[in-house]
C-alpha positions, -999 to 999 in steps of 0.1 A, spaced: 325 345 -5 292 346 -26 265 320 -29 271 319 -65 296 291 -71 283 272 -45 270 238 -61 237 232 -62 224 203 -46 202 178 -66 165 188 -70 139 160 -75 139 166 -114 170 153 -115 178 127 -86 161 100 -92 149 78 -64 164 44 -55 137 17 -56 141 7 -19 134 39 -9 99 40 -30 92 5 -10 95 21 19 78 52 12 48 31 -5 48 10 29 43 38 48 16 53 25 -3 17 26 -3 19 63 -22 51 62 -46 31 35 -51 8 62 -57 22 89 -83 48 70 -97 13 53 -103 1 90 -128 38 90 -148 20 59 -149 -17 77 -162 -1 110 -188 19 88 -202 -16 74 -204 -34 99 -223 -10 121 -246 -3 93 -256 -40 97 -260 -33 133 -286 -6 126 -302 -28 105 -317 -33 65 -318 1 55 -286 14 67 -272 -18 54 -289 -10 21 -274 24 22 -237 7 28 -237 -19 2 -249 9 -21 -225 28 -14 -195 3 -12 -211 -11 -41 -208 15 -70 -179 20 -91 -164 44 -65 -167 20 -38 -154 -12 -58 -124 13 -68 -117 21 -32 -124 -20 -23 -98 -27 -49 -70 -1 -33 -81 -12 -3 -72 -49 -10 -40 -42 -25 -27 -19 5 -33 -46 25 -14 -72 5 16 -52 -5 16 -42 33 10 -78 43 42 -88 18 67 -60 24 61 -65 65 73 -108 55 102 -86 39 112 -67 70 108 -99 91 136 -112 69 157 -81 72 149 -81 113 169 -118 113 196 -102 88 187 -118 53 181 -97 23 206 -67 30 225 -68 1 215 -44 -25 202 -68 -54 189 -88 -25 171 -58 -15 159 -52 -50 152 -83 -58 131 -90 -27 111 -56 -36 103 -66 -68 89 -102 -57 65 -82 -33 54 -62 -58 46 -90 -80 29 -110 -54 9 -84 -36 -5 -79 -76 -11 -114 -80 -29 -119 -45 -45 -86 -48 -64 -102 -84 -66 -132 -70 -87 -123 -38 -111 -103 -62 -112 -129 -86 -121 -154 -62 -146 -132 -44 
């Protein structure tokens, strides 16, 4: 038998991947966000422990472009984290498994972590 006329299994060119499983991959990703974001927190608030000019030096920092960029992902890991972990409470009492449930519920916690995300740095 040769490995010729085997069929090929499908690469990633061609599958294309269901929008629950980029959900779940995306929720995973924004935990890592988090949890390096927690790094950044701890940074500024122990510069205000060492006082003014390492505070100076933090605000600078979180302050620039680069920092306000980082800020902003920040924020919005933590709402689309905050919204798809509602989801899988919803799942964990049994409500939502259907698949337009599924992708309907994915698609409202994309919209609303967006929504909160712009909202929290409209408001601050």
């Amino acid at each position: 038998m040769t490995t010729r006329n085997r069929p090929l299994s499908p690469h990633l060119q061609i599958y294309k991947m269901p929008f629950t499983a980029i959900l779940s991959i995306c929720h995973r990703a924004t935990g890592v966000a988090l949890a390096l974001g927690t790094v950044v927190l701890a940074y500024w608030l122990a510069s205000a422990a060492y006082g003014p000019v390492a505070y100076g030096h933090a605000q600078a920092v979180l302050g620039s472009l680069l920092g306000k960029l980082v800020l902003f992902g920040w924020t919005g890991a933590l709402f689309y984290h905050l919204c798809n972990g509602i989801r899988h409470l919803f799942w964990d009492v049994g409500h939502g498994y259907e698949i337009a449930a599924a992708y309907k519920s994915g698609r409202i916690v994309v919209a609303t972590a967006a929504v909160l995300t712009v909202l929290a740095w409209i408001i601050a």
